[in-house]
Each structure stands twice: as structure tokens, then as C-alpha cells.
C-alpha positions as semicolon CSV with decimal commas, in nm:
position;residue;x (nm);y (nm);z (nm)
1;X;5,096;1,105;0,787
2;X;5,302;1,443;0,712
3;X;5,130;1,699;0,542
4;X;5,280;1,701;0,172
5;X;5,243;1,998;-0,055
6;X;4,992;2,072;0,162
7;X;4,772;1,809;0,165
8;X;4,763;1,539;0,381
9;X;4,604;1,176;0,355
10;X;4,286;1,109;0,556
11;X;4,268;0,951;0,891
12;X;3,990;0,746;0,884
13;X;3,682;0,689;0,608
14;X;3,372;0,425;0,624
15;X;3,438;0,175;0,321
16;X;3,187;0,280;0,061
17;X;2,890;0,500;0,134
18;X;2,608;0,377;0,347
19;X;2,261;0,392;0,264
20;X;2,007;0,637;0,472
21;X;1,668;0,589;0,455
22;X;1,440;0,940;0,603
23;X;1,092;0,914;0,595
24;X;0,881;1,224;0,745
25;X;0,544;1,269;0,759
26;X;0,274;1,483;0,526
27;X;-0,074;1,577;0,581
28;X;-0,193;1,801;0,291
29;X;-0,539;1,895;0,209
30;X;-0,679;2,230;-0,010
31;X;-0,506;2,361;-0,331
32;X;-0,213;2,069;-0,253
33;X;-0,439;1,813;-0,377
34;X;-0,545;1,868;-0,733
35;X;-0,807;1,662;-0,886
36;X;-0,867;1,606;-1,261
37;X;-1,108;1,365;-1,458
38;X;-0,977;1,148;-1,777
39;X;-1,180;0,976;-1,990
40;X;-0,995;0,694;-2,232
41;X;-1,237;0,735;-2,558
42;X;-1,265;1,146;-2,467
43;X;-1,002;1,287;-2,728
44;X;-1,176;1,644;-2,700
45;X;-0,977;1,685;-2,369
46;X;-0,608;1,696;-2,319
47;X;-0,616;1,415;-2,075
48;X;-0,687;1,115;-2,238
49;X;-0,305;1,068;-2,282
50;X;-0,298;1,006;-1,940
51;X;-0,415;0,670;-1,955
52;X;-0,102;0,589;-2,164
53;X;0,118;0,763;-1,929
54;X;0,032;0,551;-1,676
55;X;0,013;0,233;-1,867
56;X;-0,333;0,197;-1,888
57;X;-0,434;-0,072;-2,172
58;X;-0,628;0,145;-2,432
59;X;-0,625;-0,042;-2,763
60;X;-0,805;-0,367;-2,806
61;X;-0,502;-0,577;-2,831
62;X;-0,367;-0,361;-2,539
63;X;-0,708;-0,502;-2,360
64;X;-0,697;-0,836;-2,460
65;X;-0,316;-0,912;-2,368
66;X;-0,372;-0,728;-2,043
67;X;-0,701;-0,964;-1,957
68;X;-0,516;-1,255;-2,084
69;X;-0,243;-1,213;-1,845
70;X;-0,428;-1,043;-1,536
71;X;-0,783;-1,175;-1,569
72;X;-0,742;-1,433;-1,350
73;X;-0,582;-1,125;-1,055
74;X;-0,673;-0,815;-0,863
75;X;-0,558;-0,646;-1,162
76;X;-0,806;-0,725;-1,336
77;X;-1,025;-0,436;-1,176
78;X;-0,768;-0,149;-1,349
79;X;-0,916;-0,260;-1,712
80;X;-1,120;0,088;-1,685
81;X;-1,232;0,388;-1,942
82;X;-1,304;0,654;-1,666
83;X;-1,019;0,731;-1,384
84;X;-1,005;1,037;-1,112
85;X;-0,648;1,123;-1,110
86;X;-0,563;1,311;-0,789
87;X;-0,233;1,497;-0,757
88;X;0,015;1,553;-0,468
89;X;0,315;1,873;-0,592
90;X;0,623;1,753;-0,622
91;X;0,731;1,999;-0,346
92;X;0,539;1,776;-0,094
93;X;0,720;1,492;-0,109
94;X;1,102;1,346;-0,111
95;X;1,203;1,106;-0,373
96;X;0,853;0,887;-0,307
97;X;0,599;0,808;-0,109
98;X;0,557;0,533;0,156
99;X;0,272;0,390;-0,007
100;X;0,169;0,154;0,271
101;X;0,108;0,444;0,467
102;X;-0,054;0,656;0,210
103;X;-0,428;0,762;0,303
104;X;-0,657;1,007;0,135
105;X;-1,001;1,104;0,207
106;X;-1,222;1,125;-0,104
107;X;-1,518;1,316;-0,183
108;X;-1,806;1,080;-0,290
109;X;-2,153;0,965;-0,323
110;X;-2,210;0,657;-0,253
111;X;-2,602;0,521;-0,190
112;X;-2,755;0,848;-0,289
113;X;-2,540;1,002;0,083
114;X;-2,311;1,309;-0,030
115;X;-1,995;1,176;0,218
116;X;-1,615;1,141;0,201
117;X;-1,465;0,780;0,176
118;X;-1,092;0,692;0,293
119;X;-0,892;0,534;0,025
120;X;-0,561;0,315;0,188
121;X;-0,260;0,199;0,032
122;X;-0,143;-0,191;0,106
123;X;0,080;-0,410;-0,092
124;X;0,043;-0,716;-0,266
125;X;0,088;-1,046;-0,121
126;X;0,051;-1,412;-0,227
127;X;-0,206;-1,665;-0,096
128;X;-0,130;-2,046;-0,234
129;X;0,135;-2,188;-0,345
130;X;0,417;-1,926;-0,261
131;X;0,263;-1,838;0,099
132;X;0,548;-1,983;0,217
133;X;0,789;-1,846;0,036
134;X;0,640;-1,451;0,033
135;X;0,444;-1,503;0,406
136;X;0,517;-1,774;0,620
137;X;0,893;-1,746;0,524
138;X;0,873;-1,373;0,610
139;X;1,069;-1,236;0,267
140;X;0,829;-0,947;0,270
141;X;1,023;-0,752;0,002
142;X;0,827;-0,461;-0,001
143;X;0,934;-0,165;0,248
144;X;0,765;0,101;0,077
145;X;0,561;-0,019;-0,260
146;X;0,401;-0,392;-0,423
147;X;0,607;-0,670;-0,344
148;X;0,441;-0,847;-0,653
149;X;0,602;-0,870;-1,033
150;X;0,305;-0,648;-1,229
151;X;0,209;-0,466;-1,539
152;X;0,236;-0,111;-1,391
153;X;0,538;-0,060;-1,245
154;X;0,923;-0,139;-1,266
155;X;0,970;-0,537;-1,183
156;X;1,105;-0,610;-0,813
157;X;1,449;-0,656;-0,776
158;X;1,789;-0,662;-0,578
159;X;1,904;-0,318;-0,734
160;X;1,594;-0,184;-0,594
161;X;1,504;-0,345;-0,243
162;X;1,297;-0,569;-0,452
163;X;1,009;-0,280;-0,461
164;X;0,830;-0,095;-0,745
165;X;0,708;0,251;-0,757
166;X;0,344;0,133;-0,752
167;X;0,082;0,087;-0,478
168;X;-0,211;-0,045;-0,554
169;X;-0,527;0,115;-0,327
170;X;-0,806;0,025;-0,104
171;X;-1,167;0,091;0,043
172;X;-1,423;-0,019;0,321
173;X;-1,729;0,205;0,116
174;X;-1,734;0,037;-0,220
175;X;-1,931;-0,249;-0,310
176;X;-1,704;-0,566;-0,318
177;X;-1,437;-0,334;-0,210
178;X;-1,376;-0,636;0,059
179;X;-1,441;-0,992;-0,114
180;X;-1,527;-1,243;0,150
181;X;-1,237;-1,415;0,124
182;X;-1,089;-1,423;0,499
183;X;-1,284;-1,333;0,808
184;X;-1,602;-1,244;0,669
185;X;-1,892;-1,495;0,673
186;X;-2,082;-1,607;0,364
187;X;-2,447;-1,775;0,367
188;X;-2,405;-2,020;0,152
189;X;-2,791;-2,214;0,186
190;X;-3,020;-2,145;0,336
191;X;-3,339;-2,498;0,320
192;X;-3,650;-2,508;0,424
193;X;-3,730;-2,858;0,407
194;X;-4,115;-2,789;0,561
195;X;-4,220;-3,137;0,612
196;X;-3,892;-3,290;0,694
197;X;-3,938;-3,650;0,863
198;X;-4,328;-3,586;0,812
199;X;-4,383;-3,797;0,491
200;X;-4,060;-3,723;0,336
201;X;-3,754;-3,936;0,307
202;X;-3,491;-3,988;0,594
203;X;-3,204;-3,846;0,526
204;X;-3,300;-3,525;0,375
205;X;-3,082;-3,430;0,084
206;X;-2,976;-3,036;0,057
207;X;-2,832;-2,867;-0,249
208;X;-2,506;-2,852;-0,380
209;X;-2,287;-2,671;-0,191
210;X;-1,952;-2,605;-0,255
211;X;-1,670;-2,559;-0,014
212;X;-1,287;-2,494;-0,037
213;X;-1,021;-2,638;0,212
214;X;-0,947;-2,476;0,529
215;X;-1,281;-2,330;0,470
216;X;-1,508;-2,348;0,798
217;X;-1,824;-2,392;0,822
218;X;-2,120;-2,372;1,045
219;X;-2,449;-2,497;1,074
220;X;-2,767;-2,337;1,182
221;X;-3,103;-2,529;1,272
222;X;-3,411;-2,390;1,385
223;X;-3,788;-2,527;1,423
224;X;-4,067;-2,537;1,631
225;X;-4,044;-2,836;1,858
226;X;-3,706;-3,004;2,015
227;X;-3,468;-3,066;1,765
228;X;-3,210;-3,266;1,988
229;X;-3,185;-3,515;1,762
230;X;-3,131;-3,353;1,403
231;X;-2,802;-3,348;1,261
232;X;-2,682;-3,185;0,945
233;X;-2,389;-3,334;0,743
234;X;-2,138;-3,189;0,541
235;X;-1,893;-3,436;0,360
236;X;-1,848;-3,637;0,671
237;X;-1,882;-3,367;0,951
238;X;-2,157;-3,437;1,166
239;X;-2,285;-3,057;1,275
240;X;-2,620;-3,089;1,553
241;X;-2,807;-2,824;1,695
242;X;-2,615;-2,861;2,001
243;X;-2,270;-2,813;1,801
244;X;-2,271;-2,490;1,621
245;X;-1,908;-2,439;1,646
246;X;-1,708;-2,382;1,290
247;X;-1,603;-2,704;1,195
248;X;-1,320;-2,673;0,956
249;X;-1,362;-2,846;0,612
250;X;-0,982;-3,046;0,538
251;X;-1,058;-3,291;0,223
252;X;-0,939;-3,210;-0,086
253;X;-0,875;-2,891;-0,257
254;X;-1,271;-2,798;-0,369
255;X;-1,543;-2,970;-0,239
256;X;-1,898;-2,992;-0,411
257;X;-2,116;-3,163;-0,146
258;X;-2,416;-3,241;-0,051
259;X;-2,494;-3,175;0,279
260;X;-2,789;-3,373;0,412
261;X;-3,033;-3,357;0,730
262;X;-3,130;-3,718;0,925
263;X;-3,272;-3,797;1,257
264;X;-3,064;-3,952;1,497
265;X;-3,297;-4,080;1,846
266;X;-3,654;-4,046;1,897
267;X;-3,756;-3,712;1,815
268;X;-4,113;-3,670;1,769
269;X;-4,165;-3,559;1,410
270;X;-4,084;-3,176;1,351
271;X;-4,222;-2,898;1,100
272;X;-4,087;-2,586;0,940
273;X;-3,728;-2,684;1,018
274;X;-3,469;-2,390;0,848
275;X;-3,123;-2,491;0,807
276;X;-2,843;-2,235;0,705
277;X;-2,519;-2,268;0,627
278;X;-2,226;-2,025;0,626
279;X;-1,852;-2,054;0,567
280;X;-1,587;-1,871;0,573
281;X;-1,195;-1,903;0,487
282;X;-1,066;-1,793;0,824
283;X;-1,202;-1,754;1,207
284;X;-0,940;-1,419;1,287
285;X;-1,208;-1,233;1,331
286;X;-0,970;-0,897;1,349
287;X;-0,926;-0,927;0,933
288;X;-1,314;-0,842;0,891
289;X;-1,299;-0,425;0,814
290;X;-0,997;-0,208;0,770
291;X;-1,021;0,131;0,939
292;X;-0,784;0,405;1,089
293;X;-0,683;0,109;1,361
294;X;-0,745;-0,180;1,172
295;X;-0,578;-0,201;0,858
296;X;-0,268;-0,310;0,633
297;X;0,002;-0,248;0,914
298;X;0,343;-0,056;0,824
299;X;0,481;-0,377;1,020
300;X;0,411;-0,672;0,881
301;X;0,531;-0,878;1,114
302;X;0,210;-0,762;1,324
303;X;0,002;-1,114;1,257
304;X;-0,293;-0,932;1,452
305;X;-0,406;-0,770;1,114
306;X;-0,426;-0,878;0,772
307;X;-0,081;-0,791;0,609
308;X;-0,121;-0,838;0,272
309;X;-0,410;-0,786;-0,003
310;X;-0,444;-1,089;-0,202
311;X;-0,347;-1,071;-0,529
312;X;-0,496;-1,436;-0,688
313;X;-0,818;-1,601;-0,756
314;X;-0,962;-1,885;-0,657
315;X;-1,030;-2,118;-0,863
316;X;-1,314;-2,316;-0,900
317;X;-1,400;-2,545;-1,161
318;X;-1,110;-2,463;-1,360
319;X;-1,205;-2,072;-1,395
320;X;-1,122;-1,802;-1,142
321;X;-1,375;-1,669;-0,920
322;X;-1,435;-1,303;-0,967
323;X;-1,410;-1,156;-0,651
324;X;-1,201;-1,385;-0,449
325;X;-0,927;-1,199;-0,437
326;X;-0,904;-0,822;-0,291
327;X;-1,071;-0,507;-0,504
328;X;-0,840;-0,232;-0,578
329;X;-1,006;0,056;-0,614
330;X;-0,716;0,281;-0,767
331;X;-0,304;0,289;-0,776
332;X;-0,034;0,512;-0,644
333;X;0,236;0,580;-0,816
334;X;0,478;0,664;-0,553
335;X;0,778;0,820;-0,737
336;X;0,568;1,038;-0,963
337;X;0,303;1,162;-0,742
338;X;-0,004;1,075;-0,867
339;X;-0,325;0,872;-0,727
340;X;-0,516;0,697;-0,995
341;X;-0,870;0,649;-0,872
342;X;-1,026;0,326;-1,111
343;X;-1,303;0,206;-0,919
344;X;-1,659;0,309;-1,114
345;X;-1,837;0,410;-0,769
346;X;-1,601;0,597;-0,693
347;X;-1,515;0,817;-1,030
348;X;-1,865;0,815;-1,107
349;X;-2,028;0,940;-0,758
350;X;-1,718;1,220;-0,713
351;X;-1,827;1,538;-0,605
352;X;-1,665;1,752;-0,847
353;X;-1,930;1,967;-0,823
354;X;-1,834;2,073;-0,455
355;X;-1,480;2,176;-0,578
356;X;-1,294;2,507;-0,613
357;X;-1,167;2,590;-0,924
358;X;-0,763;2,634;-0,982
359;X;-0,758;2,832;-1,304
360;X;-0,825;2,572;-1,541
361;X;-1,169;2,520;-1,740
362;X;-1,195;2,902;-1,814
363;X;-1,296;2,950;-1,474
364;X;-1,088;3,202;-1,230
365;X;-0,902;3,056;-0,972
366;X;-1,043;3,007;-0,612
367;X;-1,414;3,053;-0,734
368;X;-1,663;2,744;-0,703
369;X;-1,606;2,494;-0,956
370;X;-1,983;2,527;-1,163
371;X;-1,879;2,345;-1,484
372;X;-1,889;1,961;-1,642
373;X;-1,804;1,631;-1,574
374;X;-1,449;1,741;-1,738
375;X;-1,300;1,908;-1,451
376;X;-0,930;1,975;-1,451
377;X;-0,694;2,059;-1,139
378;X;-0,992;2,126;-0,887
379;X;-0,963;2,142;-0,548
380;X;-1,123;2,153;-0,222
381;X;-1,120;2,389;0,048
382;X;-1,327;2,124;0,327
383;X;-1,015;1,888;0,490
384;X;-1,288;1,674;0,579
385;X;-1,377;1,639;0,230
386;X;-1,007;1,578;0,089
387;X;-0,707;1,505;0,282
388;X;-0,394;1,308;0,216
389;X;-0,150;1,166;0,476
390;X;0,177;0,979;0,430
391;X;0,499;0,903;0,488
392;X;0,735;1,085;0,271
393;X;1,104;0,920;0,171
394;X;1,384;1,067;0,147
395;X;1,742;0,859;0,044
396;X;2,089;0,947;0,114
397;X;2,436;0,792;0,075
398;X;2,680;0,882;0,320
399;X;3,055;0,856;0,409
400;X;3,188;0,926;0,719
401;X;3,570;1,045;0,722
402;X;3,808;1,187;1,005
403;X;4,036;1,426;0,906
404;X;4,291;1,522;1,189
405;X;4,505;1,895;1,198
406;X;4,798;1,722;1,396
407;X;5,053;1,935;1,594
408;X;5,241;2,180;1,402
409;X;5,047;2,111;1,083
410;X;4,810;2,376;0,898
411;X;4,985;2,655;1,070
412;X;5,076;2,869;0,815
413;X;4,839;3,004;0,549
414;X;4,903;3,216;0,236
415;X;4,647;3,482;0,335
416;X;4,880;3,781;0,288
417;X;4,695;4,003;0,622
418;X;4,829;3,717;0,795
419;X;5,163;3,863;0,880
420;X;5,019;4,211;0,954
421;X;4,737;4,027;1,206
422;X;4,992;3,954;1,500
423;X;5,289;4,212;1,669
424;X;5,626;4,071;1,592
425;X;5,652;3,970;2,004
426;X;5,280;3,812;2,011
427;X;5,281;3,501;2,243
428;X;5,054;3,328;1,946
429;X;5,006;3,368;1,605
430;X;4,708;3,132;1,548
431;X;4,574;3,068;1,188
432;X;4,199;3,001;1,154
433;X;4,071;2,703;0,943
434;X;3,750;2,815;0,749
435;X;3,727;2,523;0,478
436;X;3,850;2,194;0,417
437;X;3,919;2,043;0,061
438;X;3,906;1,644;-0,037
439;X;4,144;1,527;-0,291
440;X;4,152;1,223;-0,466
441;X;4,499;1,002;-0,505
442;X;4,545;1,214;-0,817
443;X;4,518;1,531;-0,656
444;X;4,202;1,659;-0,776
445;X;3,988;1,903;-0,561
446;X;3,678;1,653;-0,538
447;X;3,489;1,868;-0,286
448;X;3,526;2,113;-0,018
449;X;3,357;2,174;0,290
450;X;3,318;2,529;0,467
451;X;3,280;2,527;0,853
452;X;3,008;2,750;0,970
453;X;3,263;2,977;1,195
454;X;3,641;2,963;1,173
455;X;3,791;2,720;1,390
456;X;4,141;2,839;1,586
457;X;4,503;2,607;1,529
458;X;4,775;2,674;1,702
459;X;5,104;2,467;1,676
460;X;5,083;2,278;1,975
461;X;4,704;2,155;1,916
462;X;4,550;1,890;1,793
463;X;4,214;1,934;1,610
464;X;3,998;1,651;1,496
465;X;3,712;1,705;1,164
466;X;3,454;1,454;1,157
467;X;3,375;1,493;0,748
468;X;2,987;1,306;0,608
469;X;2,990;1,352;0,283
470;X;2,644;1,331;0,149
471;X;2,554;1,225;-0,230
């Protein structure tokens, strides 16, 4: 491979350019984190547009549609009038954030306490039908954002690692912020059948209780003489005082049932017996609370934790339950930079009124923010009070290509001091490369590298350029 007019074909060059994923790490607190309130019926303020921006439903047939198609979800929570947008500069982060790893710390009231809550990012998973599929089949899709088809952002798909630019957010502190739908236990009855096998029938018949399958269930008895011989049964299960293991319910798909209490042996008769039953949908005790250690992992192959936040309802009766499916509190849209806070507790108990002021609302920057619920870009100097911390992304395509300066080629150069550089009897007359141009087959300059100091050629060496070519 001569060197032709001089230029000379490549040695070497990766096929295509190869995808490089950086992530690096922020922490950002103070004037980097810029809270403002919008209000969806507030057109006095400059920020009810917002709502559209980020796809918000607003009209009434906006609402409707929107309930009509994510009633029934998670989603459903995100119907809101009143949001706490918090935002992260552009400067801070690459082309988006990692929003599975995305924390902030959020200034609140919650209970009538003055405090700071910790909002997490997760994705979106499926429970039911396509567990398999999405969980037990491990296509977990989602590297970075919502592995779940949704209203907010761009639809999953091969083009784009099957991700969106959303994230939908998370917290311990608000109420039904965790639904009882996994680890948690849930009293569902609680009898006091005073006079049981003391004038009143034999078996005792409890309320209706309804159970779901796989959900498990356990039986508590107490009383004030020997209760050996009592049993409690749910749809079959026979649960004694002896026995108050979780029995797993496995009929059918709901269960309404009527657990009853009987004697079995020769118990003496027995007053002020209290029976309580709980449930619960899982006995992995480690899904109960997420915290700093415990929560959505960044692996999800990590079975140890929950992975995913369910997105669907359970049904009952032919209507979802509200609540059986995981609260978001907010959403993060990764690509733009923004944290949408939703939840009511949260927007409604923020503690604007421990802010600093950035300029806006007529009031000089870096004095105490002493105005209205209509704050705009405030701040706040306590890190305990707001903090964010992520993973920031960063994407590159790269091709690798060797270029090789052979013996006796790029010797000569046109650089007219060359000649006057070296004595007619030198032992050497060296040129020294400083750049190196790529051509394409019709020999157009496509793009040139400079080397950061000038690199000696001689005739009789050999000098090898490993080229990455970053787009």
C-alpha cells in the first residue's frame, strides 16, 4: 500500500463505529437545584404551560382519555393540578440521566415535622400475565429509564435500547407511597366471637374475607383458657393455634371466603376468644421499605430486592383496586432535566418558605425567599435539605483505525524551511509529522487529527498511528 499523490490507504479500521456508553457520577445541591411551583388552572403565572410541556392532561377530554386509558395503572396518580418542578442545569449532566440511580432529598412537611424526604427513581415492571416475558424471562429492557410503553415519554424500542426518557419516582414518607402489595402484611379481620362454643353455634362463621392467589395468610388466636383444640379455616386450610405459619392460599384467581372457627377435641368451653387474620402477597421479607441499602437495585438481576415497581392493578370484582399497584410520587425526565414532583403531600407540605431566592419573584438573588406559594427558581443553601445524586450518561460512537508511516514513506514535506533545517552533509534529515488527514475513496479531506507534539520519521523507520475517531 504505496503512498499515491500522497495519500495512502488505511491499514486497519473497526467495521462501523461502536457504541460507548460513560456514565459518571453527580452530587449537586445549592443554587444547582432550582425549584419552581406550577399550578394547572393558575394562568396569572408563566408556568402553567408547563403542564403541557410535559404532557400533563389539562383539558377535560385530555382528563378523561388519560383516566380511560391509565385508570386502571400507577399512572393514574400523575392526573394532578399542583406539581413542584425541580431543576438540574444542563451543564450537570451528559446527554441524560441514569434514572434508576437518580436520588434527591426534598424539603417537606409531612405530619406537622418540618424534615427532608428522599425521592428514588425505579422503573416500571409487569406483574401478571407478562411476568414471564418482562421478569422471569429476564428481557429487562430498561438500562437507564421505564421499560413500560406510557403516555409520557417516547415508546420503547430497538432504535433506542428499548428505553424512554422518563422515570417515574418514589418515596418511603408519603402515605400509600408503598401499597401493600408484596412483603408487607395486611390485617384483614380481626372477630371477637365473645361467647364462642358457650351457647353459640359450632362452627363459628367469620366475615367475608377476600383473598388473592399466592396470597398467604396467617392466623392468630388468643383467649383466656387452653385453646388446643380451636382451629380456624380458610377455604380448606386448617390454621390451629399451634400452626401459625403462613399458609399460602392456591385456589383460584380471587377468593371470597368465609373463614370459620370449630372445636376439634375436648376443650372445656372458652370466652373472649380474638381471632385475626393477615395476608400478604409475598413472605421476602427484604421487599418491605426501600432505603439508601434497600431499594430498586441498578442490577436487576439482584433477586434480593424488589426490582421493579409495579405498574398494574389488581383486580377485584371486575374493577381495579386503587392502591395495589406502586404510588409514584413524581417523574424524571431524564433527557431534559427536570423532576416533576405530583404527589399532593409532597407539593403541598414543601418548604418553600425555607428557600433562597435566585432573582426571580422581584426578590434579589441570594436573599431568603419571604414571598407566596408562587415561588419560581428557589433554592436552598442546607444539602441536608436538598440534594440530588445520579449517574450521569454520556454516549459515544467510535472507530478505531491504524494508520502505518512505512519505510521511506512521508519523508519529504513541502514546508519550504525544510531544506534550510539540515547542512548539506547531515547524517539525517528527519521530517516531523504534526497532523494526519482522513480521506474518503473520493479524496475528500473528511477530518484531520493534530498530534499533541511532533512525532520524528526518518526513512528507515517504521511508525504506527492508532486513529479513534469519535462522533
Amino acid at each position: 500500500m504505496a503512498v499515491s499523490n500522497g495519500l495512502k490507504p488505511i491499514e486497519s479500521a473497526a467495521t462501523g463505529f461502536q457504541k460507548i456508553v460513560y456514565p459518571s457520577s453527580s452530587n449537586l445541591n445549592g443554587n444547582k437545584l432550582l425549584y419552581t411551583y406550577a399550578e394547572k388552572t393558575k394562568l396569572t403565572t408563566p408556568y402553567g404551560n408547563l403542564f403541557k410541556s410535559f404532557n400533563f392532561p389539562i383539558t377535560n377530554i385530555e382528563t378523561e382519555r388519560f383516566l380511560i386509558d391509565y385508570g386502571a395503572t400507577a399512572l393514574s396518580y400523575l392526573n394532578v393540578d399542583k406539581v413542584v418542578v425541580v431543576e438540574i442545569p444542563k451543564g450537570e449532566y451528559g446527554e441524560l440521566i441514569d434514572g434508576k440511580t437518580f436520588q434527591l432529598t426534598f424539603p417537606v412537611t409531612l405530619n406537622s415535622v418540618q424534615t427532608a424526604t428522599t425521592v428514588y427513581g425505579t422503573y416500571f415492571g409487569y406483574d401478571g400475565p407478562l411476568a414471564n416475558t418482562y421478569i422471569g424471562g429476564r428481557n429487562l429492557n430498561n438500562q437507564l429509564s421505564e421499560r413500560n410503553k406510557n403516555y409520557f415519554g417516547f415508546d420503547p424500542s430497538s432504535n433506542n435500547g428499548n428505553n424512554t426518557n422518563v422515570t417515574f419516582l418514589y418515596c418511603n414518607d408519603v402515605t400509600n407511597g408503598r401499597p401493600k402489595d408484596k412483603g408487607d402484611e395486611i390485617t384483614v379481620l380481626t372477630a371477637t366471637p365473645i361467647s364462642l362454643f358457650n351457647g353459640s353455634s359450632n362452627p363459628y362463621t367469620i366475615s367475608t374475607v377476600t383473598f388473592s392467589t399466592n396470597d398467604f395468610v396467617k392466623v392468630t388466636i388468643i383467649a383466656q383458657t387452653n385453646i388446643s383444640d380451636i382451629v380456624v379455616e380458610v377455604d380448606g386450610f386448617k390454621i390451629n393455634n399451634q400452626n401459625q405459619t403462613w399458609v399460602k392460599i392456591e385456589k383460584g384467581n380471587i377468593l371470597n371466603v368465609n373463614p370459620i372457627v370449630y372445636q376439634e377435641g375436648n376443650t372445656v368451653a372458652i370466652k373472649n376468644i380474638s381471632i385475626s387474620i393477615t395476608k400478604k402477597q409475598s413472605n421476602d421479607l427484604s421487599w418491605n421499605t426501600w432505603s439508601a441499602t434497600n431499594k430498586f437495585p441498578n442490577n436487576p438481576e439482584d433477586e434480593s430486592q424488589k426490582i421493579f415497581a409495579a405498574y398494574d392493578g389488581v383486580k377485584l370484582g371486575g374493577n381495579f383496586v386503587s392502591g395495589s399497584y406502586d404510588k409514584p410520587v413524581g417523574i424524571l425526565f431524564q433527557d431534559k432535566g427536570f423532576a416533576v414532583i405530583t404527589d399532593s403531600e409532597l407539593v403541598q407540605g414543601f418548604r418553600y418558605s425555607a428557600g433562597t431566592s435566585s432573582g426571580f419573584n422581584n426578590i434579589p438573588s441570594g436573599s431568603p425567599y419571604n414571598s407566596g406559594i408562587d415561588f419560581a427558581k428557589i433554592y436552598f443553601t442546607s444539602s441536608t435539605l436538598s440534594n440530588s445524586q445520579f449517574e450521569s450518561i454520556t454516549t459515544e460512537f467510535v472507530q478505531n483505525i491504524v494508520c502505518i508511516a512505512s519505510a521511506n514513506e512521508f519523508v519529504s514535506t513541502t514546508n519550504s524551511t525544510y531544506d534550510g533545517a539540515y547542512s548539506e552533509n547531515a547524517s539525517e534529515k528527519p521530517v516531523f509529522i504534526t497532523s494526519i488527514g482522513l480521506y474518503n475513496e473520493a479524496g475528500d479531506l473528511i477530518g484531520i487529527g493534530k498530534l499533541s507534539e511532533p512525532v520524528k520519521k526518518l526513512p528507515n523507520t517504521i511508525i504506527p498511528f492508532n486513529i479513534r475517531l469519535v462522533i
